[in-house]
Structures are given as structure tokens and as C-alpha cells.
N, C-alpha and C positions, 0 to 999 in steps of 0.2 A: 547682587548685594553681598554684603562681606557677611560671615558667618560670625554673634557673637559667641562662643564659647562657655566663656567664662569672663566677668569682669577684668577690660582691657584686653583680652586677647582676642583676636580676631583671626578665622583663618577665611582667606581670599580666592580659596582655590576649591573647586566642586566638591562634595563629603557625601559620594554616592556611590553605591553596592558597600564592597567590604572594605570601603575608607574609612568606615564608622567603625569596626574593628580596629584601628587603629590608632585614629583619633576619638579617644574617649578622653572625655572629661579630663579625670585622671591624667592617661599620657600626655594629656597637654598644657594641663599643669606642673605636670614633672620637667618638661622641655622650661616652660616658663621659667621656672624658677631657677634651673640653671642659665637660662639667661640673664636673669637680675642678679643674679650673682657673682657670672663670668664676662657678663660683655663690656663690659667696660674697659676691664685687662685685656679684652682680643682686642678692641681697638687702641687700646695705648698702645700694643705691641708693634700693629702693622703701623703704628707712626712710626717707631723704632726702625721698621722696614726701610721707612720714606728717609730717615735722618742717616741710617748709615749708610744707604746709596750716596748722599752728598760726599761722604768722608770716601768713597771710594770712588766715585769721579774725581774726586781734588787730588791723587796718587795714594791714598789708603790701598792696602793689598789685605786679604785676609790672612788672618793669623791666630795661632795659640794664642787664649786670653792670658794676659800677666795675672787679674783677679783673680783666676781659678786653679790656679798651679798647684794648689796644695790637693785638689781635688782630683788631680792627673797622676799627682807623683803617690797621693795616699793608698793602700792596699782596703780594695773593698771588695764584693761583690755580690749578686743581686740574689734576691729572695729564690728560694725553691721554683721551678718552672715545673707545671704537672704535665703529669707522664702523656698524655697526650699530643703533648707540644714539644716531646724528647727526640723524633724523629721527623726530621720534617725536608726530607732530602729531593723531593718533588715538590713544589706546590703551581698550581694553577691560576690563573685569575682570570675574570670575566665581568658585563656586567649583571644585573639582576633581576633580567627577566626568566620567567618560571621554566622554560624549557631547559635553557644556559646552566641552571641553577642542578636542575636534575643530571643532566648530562655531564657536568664537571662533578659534581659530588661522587657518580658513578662512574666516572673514567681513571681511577685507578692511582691517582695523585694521592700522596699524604695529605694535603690543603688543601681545601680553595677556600682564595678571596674572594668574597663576594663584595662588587666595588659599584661604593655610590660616588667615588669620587671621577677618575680620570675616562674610565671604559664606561661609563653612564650618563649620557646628555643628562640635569635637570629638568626635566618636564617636571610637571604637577603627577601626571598617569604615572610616569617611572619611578618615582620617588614611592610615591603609595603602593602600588603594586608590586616594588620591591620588598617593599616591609611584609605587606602580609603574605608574602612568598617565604617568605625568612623565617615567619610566625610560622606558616604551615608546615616549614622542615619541624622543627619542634615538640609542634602539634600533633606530627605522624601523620600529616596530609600532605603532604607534598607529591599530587600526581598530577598528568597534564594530561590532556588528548589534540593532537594536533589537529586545527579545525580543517586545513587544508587535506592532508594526508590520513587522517582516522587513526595514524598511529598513536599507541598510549607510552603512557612517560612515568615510571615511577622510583621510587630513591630501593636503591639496593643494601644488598643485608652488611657489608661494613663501607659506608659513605666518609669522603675527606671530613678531616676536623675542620670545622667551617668557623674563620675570622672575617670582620668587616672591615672597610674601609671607607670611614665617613672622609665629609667633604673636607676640604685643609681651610682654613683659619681666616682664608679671605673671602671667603664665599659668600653671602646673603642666601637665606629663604624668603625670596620677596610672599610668598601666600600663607605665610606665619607671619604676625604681626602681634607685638606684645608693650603695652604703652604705647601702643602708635610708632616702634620703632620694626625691620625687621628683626628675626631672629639669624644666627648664626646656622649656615648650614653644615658646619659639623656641628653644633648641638644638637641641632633636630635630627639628623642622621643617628648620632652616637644615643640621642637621648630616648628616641621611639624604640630604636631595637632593643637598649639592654634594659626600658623598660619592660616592654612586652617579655623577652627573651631572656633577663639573666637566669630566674630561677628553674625555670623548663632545662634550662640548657646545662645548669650544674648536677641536675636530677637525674640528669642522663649520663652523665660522669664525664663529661665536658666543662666548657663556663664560658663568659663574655669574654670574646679574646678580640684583639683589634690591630687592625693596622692603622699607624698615622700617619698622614702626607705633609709635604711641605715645608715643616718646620725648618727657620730658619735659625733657631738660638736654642739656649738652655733653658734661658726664660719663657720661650713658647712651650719645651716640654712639663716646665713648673707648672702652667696653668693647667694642660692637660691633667697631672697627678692631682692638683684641686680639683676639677673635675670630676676625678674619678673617687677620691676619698669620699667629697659629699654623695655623690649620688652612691654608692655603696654603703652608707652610712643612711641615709634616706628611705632605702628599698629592705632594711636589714640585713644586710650582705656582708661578711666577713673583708677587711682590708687587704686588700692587695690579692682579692680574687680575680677581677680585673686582670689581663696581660695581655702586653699590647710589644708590638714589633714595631717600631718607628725607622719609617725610611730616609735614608740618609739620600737626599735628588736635591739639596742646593747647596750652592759650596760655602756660604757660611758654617751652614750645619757641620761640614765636612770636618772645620776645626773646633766642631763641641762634641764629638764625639762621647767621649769620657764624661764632660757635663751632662750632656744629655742621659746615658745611661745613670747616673748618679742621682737626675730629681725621678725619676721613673723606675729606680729599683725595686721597691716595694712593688711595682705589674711591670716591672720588665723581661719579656723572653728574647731579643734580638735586634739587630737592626739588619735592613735589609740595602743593596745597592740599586738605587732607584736611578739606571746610567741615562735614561733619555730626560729623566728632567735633569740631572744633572748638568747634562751639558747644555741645557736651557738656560739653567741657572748660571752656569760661568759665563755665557755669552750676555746675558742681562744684568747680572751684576757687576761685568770686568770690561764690556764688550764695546765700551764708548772709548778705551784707549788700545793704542797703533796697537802695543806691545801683545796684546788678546788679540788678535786677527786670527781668525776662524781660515780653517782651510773649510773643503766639501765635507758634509757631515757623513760620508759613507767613508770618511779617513780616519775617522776620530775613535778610535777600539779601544774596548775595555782593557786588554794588556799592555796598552802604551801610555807614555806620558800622565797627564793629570788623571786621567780613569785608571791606569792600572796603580798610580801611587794612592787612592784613595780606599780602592777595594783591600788593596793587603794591608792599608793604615785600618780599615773596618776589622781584618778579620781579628789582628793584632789587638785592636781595642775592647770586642766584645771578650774573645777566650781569654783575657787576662780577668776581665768582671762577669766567666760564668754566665755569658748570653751566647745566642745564637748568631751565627755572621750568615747571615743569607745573599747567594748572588744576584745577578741579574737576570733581565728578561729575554728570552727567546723567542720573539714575532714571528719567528718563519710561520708560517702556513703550509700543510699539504699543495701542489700544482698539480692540478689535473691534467692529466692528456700530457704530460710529460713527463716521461719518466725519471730519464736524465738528469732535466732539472731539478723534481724533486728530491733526488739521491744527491744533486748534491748539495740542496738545501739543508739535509738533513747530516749531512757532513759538516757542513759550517756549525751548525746547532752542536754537533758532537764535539766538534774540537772546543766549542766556547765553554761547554761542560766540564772538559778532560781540564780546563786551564783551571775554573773554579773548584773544583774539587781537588784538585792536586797542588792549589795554593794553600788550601784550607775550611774553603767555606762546607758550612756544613747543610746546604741545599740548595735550590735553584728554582725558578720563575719559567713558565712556560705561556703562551696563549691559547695552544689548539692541542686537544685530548691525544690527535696523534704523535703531539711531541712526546707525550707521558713516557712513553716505553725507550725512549731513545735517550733520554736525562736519567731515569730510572737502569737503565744498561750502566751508564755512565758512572753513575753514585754508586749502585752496588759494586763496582768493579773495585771502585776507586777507596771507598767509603763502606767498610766491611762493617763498620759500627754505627752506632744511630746518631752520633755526630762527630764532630771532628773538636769538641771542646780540648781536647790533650796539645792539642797544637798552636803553641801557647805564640809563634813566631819571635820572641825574647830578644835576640839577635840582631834583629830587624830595625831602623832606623828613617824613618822616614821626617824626610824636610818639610818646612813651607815651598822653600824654590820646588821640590818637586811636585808636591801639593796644586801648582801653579806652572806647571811645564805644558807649552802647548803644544798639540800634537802638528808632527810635520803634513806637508802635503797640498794640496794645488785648490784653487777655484776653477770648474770650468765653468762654459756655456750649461752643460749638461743639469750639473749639481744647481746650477738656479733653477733649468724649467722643472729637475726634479721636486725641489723645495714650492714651485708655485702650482705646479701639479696635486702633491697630495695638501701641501695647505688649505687653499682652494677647496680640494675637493672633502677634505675629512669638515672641515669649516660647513660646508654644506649638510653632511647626514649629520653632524651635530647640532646645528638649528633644526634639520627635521625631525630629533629624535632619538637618534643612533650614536653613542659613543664608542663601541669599538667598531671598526671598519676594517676590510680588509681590503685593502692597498697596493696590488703590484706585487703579490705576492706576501706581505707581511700584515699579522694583524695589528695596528695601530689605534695607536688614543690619543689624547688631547696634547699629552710631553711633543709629540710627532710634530704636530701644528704648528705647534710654540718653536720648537732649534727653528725649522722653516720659515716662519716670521721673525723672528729673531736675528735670523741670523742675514737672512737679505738687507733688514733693518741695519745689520752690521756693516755690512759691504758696500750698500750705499752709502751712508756716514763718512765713514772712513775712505771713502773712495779706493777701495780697492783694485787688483791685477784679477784677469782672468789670465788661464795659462796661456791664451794667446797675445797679450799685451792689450787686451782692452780695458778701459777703466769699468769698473761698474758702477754705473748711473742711475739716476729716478728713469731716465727717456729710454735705456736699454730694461730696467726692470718693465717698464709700461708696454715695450715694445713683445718682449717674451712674453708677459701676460695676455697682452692680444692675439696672440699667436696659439698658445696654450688654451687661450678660453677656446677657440674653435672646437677641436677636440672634447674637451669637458661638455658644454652642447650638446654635442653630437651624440654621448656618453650618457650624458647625467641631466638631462633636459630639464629645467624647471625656475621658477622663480626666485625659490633658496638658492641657485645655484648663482645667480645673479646677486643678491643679497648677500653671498658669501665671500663672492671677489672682493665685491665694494667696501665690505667690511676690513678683508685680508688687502687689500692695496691699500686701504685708508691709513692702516697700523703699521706698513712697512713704510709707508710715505711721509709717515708724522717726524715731527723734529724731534718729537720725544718720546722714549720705548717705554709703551705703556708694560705697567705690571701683567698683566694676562691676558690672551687671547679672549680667554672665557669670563670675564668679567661684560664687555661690551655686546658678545655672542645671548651672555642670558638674559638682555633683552628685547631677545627676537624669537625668544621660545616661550612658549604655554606654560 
């Protein structure tokens, strides 16, 4: 039976041990209320989504808005960033369960994100139990014992500056329910933590800092700054304590740069290169025409083409408005039992470092605590100051055509069963539960899932070349899928994993590329 709260609100989903910690009264009228207040604008927005896809199927290309040019070419720049968030040349991300939580805070990172978005299935348990993990950093509880091993876990004497990262703007909390409609699962994300957590966390000489996903427009980061005014305004909170790092991972976003930093000034510290959804994004947004043909996505690198023209257009745009330009992500993983291998994993991981810090950026993204020290070598070398804000790049010119340059390089046989391989299989520990996975060597999220559905979806469409002159088909993708599943079987035995194909072949096979994997996924989780 649904739980009622409060008049109209209902929550759907169990409110037992220390969920009642978090959902109280209160918190869940503070969610609410941002609901009736903002949900209406999130969903005009993602119609705005639906209506400029049409314009870019019909040969629309993205581009600098003409409306806003005054906003590009004016000299402004964003509110003071505190000193906390002045050095941020490491950071980590994970998702938010309590052990992850201690381990990354204490592994020697500037940051960590702690993410309810991509690295974190929505379950009911993982949402709640990341909160009150979040509350217990705060609280000066944050310790664990591992029930398996007896080992203990607790946060150490200088822990990363800890940001979140709620859900992006399409998301539903179906077990929040407010008027009988859901709530927005970046409200309930953004809204339980910086209730519970804003004042703990500025006490401590910190404050609510956040990262945003997704955002496709300037109009989507407006709302967010509504957002954040009111509920800062609500809780008595000083304006613009709030600071948030909005990821640039869809290529509209790519040409609101400067808009975006301009409705978010007031809590703006940076944008960051969010490259694996990016290249989700260009293949979903551009990827129904010949001239977007996707080569294998193990071609497609941050230094070339539309990745590298986007990253130094980011670094260009924050150090001129006084933000942060953060790079990208680093999935490698430690490989056991190889040593080889992993030196030269961690060689790759170094050079991708040496390219971002010697463009400009002024930090970098890691998944696994052993990266810390090897991006950390990197930054200090490179990065003798606590950021790179001086490096204004002035000179610099970047186009729409290069904005939009696709990168060279081949389809094989290979680059499919790779894409139906980890699709497939991350598709799987995501319905069970598990959003970050490790992979083949790299730890992956959800962006992983998507190029890989995506991008099949592309190939069959388009009727693509493999580099042997095969066309790529639905009867050749079905046929590699069958072939592939044996393996996975073999591997990942279970129901989910049946459940997960059928979902992931359903969305490569459709005539039309739905918006996200994880939309039809979160109805087959708790």
C-alpha cells in the first residue's frame, strides 16, 4: 500500500530502518514543493527536446544561437568560487554505496562525485541508502564493516570535497508521487540531499556543490538556477552558495556553452567534458543522416575531430568567464595477473592526462582510486598551480564545421560484438542493481550502453560497410547477438540477462531511436 505522507503525496516504495531518516515529513515536502513549482518547465523543456530533433532530422545542424550573441560576445564572469573548489586537479566519481563512498573520499582525489545519476542503477534501496550515506559523511558517521571480510571502513582526517550528481531532467521517481503525478528524479535527488546536507556541510567549511547531467540547452540550466534560488531562499541560505559544475555530454549543449555559464553564474564553478555521453549524444541527435556515419567507437578520441574541437572550445569558454574547464573520464581499471597489460593501461590513462592538462584543463575524471596517483603525477607536473584559469586560449577559433567533423576510421565485425557484448551485459547489472561495472578492463556506466545501442541502431539504419564489404543488417546484428549470447550465459547466467538482450535488441531494432536506454530499463527494477 502506497504510503500517505502528507496530503497528495504518496511515497510507493518501503520507508523502513533509516529511510525514515530521510524521508521525513519535512524532506518531503521540501521535494514537493519543488515539484509544483518546477515540473511543469522540465516537461515543456523535454518537448523542446522532441521538437528540435524534428528540425535536425529535416537537415538542421547545431549551431551558435543568433538570439544569444550578445551574451557570447559581452565580457562577464561568474561569482567568486570557494576556496575549496579552487583546486580540483584530480577528481573521482562512483556510485553511492557506503563502502565506494569511504574508499573514494579516502583515496587521495581532490573530489569525489558521488553519482545518483549514470554509475548508480535507480533501485528504491540505492537511492535511500545513498542519501543517508551522504547524511552520515556530514554527521561524522560515515564508517562501514565489511559483513563478508570483518574489515572496517572509515573516512579519514583530510577526505575529497564531496559534490553530487542528481539524476538529469528526464528521469521519473516512479515511488514519489505528488498530486498523483511522479516527481522528477533530479528533484528528489538534488532536493533530499541539500535538504538534509546544505547547512552541515557549509558548517564544516564546505557547502552544497553539484554536478549536472544532461542538459541540453540554456533554457534547461535557467531552470536549474530557479531551482536553486528557491530552495536556497526556502532553507535560509545565502544566494549563490549553491555551485554546481554542469557537464557539457550533448552536442546541443556543446553550442550553449557561454549561455549556459551565464544563467548559472550566480553557483557556477565549471563545466566539465562529459566525452562518452557526448558521443551518445552526436550519434542520437545527428546519427539518422549518411553524413554522421559513426566509424567503431574505440576510433573516436578525445584529440580528434568533434571531441577534440569541443574540449579546447570548453576550456576557451570557461577561463574567459572565470570557471573551471574540467576534462574527461579515465575508465581504465587496474588488470590483474598482468602486468604488462596494466602498464600499459596506465600509459594510455597518462598520455590522455598529459593532452588535458597541456591544453588547458584545469583537472581531470578518474573511476578507480589506483588511477589517483598517475593523473595526480600528471597535474602536478604539468599544472604547478591550482588551476589553469591564466590560460585564457584568445587566439583560438573554433567553427561549427569543426564542432561537427566526424572522426575517421572503420566498422568492423569486431566493434559490433564489442558494442553487443558490453550493452548487453552492463544492460544486465543495471536491472540487477549495479550501475558502475567493470567491463573488459574499463569501468563503465550507463553513456557505455547508450554509443553501443546507439550506435548499432545507426548502422543498421543507414545500412552501413563493415571494413570487409559487408552491409550491416538487422539478420547480421541478430545473427552476432546469437552468437555472443552463448558466452554471456556462460558468464553472467540469469534471467536479467535474458531480460537484458531482449530489451537491448528491441531498441536497436526499433524504426525509431528511442531517447534512452534507461528510461524503458527503469521498468524492470525495484
Amino acid at each position: 500500500m502506497p504510503l500517505d505522507i502528507a496530503a497528495h503525496i504518496q511515497i510507493t516504495g518501503p520507508v523502513e530502518g533509516r529511510a525514515v531518516e530521510i524521508l521525513t515529513p519535512e524532506a518531503l515536502a521540501f521535494v514537493a514543493d519543488l515539484h509544483r513549482r518546477f515540473d511543469a518547465r522540465r516537461r515543456e523543456l523535454l518537448a523542446l527536446r522532441v521538437a528540435r530533433q524534428v528540425r535536425f532530422d529535416a537537415g538542421e545542424a547545431p549551431d551558435f544561437l543568433a538570439e544569444t550573441a550578445d551574451v557570447r560576445a559581452s565580457d562577464w564572469t561568474v561569482a567568486p568560487i570557494p576556496a575549496d573548489l579552487q583546486d580540483r586537479r584530480v577528481e573521482i566519481t562512483g556510485p553511492v554505496d557506503r563502502k565506494m563512498i569511504i574508499n573514494a573520499l579516502n583515496c587521495g582525489a581532490k573530489v569525489f562525485m558521488a553519482d545518483f545519476e549514470d554509475a548508480t542503477s535507480p533501485t528504491w534501496a540505492n537511492l535511500i541508502e545513498g542519501q543517508v550515506n551522504l547524511k552520515d559523511r556530514w554527521a561524522g558517521a560515515l564508517t562501514h564493516v565489511d559483513p563478508k571480510s570483518g574489515k572496517s571502513y572509515a573516512l579519514g582526517a583530510n577526505p575529497a570535497v564531496l559534490v553530487i550528481r542528481p539524476r538529469g531532467w528526464h528521469l521519473p521517481e516512479r515511488h514519489m508521487e505528488v498530486d498523483g503525478l511522479p516527481v522528477s528524479g533530479a528533484l528528489f535527488d538534488f532536493g533530499l540531499y541539500f535538504f538534509h546536507n546544505a547547512k552541515t556541510s557549509l558548517a564544516q567549511g564546505s557547502g552544497p556543490y553539484f554536478y549536472l547531467p544532461k542538459m541540453e540547452s540554456h533554457l534547461e540550466a535557467r531552470l536549474w538556477n530557479e531551482v536553486f534560488v528557491h530552495a536556497q531562499a526556502a532553507l535560509g541560505i545565502p544566494n549563490g552558495t549553491i555551485k554546481v559544475t554542469a557537464l557539457i555530454e550533448t552536442i546541443p549543449a556543446a553550442f550553449e556553452m557561454d549561455e549556459i555559464i551565464y544563467e548559472l553564474r550566480d553557483h557556477m564553478a565549471g563545466l566539465n567534458c562529459g566525452r562518452w555521453d557526448y558521443i551518445f549524444s552526436f550519434i542520437k541527435r545527428l546519427g539518422r543522416r549518411p553524413e554522421y556515419l559513426t566509424p567503431n567507437r574505440a576510433t573516436m578520441v578525445m584529440g580528434q575531430a568533434f571531441l577534440g574541437a569541443y574540449s579546447l572550445k570548453l576550456i576557451q569558454t570557461c577561463h574567459r568567464r572565470g570557471a573551471f574547464a574540467m576534462g574527461g573520464m579515465a575508465a581504465q581499471i587496474p588488470i590483474k595477473g598482468d602486468e604488462a597489460a596494466n602498464q600499459a593501461a596506465f600509459a594510455k590513462v597518462r598520455a590522455d592526462k598529459e593532452r588535458e592538462a597541456g591544453a588547458g584543463h584545469d583537472g581531470t575524471w578518474v573511476a578507480h582510486p589506483d588511477l589517483v596517483p598517475v593523473a595526480m603525477e600528471v597535474f602536478d607536473r604539468l599544472m604547478p598551480t591550482p588551476n589553469q584559469l591564466g590560460k585564457r586560449l584568445e587566439d583560438l577559433t573554433i567553427t561549427q564545421a569543426q564542432m561537427l567533423e566526424l572522426h575517421k576510421g572503420v566498422r568492423t565485425e569486431e566493434g559490433m560484438r564489442e558494442n553487443i557484448r558490453v550493452g548487453v551485459r552492463y544492460t544486465q547489472a543495471w536491472i540487477e542493481g549495479r550501475g558502475a561495472v567493470p567491463l573488459y578492463n574499463l569501468m563503465e556506466d550507463a553513456a557505455t550502453a547508450e554509443i553501443c545501442r546507439t550506435q548499432l541502431w545507426q548502422w543498421i539504419r543507414l545500412g552501413a560497410d563493415l571494413d570487409d564489404g559487408r552491409e550491416i543488417t538487422s539478420q547480421l546484428f541478430v545473427s552476432l547477438l546469437t552468437d555472443e549470447m552463448t558466452g554471456l550465459r556462460r558468464d553472467f547466467p540469469s534471467d536479467r540477462l535474458e531480460e537484458a538482450a531482449h530489451l537491448f535488441s528491441r531498441m536497436v531494432l526499433a524504426d525509431a531511436l528511442e531517447e534512452f536506454l534507461t528510461l524503458p530499463a527503469y521498468e524492470l527494477i525495484d
